[in-house]
C-alpha positions, -999 to 999 in steps of 0.1 A, spaced: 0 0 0 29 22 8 47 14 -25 16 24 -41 11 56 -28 50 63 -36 44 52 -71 13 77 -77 29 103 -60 65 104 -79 41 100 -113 17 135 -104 51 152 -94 64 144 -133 34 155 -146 39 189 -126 71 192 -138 64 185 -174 32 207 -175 55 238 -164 74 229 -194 74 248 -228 68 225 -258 103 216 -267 116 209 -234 81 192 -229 83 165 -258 128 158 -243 118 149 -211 84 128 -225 115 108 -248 137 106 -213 109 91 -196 106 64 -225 144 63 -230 148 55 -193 119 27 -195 135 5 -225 171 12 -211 159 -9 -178 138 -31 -199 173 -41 -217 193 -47 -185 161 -63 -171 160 -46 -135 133 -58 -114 96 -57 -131 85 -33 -101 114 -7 -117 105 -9 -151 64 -8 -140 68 26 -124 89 39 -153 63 27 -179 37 41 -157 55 73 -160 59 71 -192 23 61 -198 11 88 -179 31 120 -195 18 109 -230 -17 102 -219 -15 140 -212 10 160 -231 16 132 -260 -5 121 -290 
């Protein structure tokens, strides 16, 4: 339950961050985000890392991406 609230509560504060940011720097740290998911996805850290990161990454283009 803790982990959970963690999770949710790192994922709004990207969204805060990337909402303050103009379009360019926007759409770099939308491609960091999924850089950062398929770079642990390749050294295959443990599935609860590479959850959070895709659910960061899912998150930021479910509202800034199409």
């Amino acid at each position: 339950m803790v982990m959970a609230n963690i999770d949710n509560d790192l994922i709004q504060a990207s969204v805060l961050l990337c909402k303050k940011l103009d379009g360019a720097d926007r759409t770099e740290f939308i491609e960091d985000a999924y850089i950062d998911y398929k770079w642990c996805a390749h050294i295959e850290t443990p599935r609860e890392v590479q959850r959070h990161l895709r659910n960061v990454f899912t998150k930021l283009v479910k509202n800034f991406g199409h």
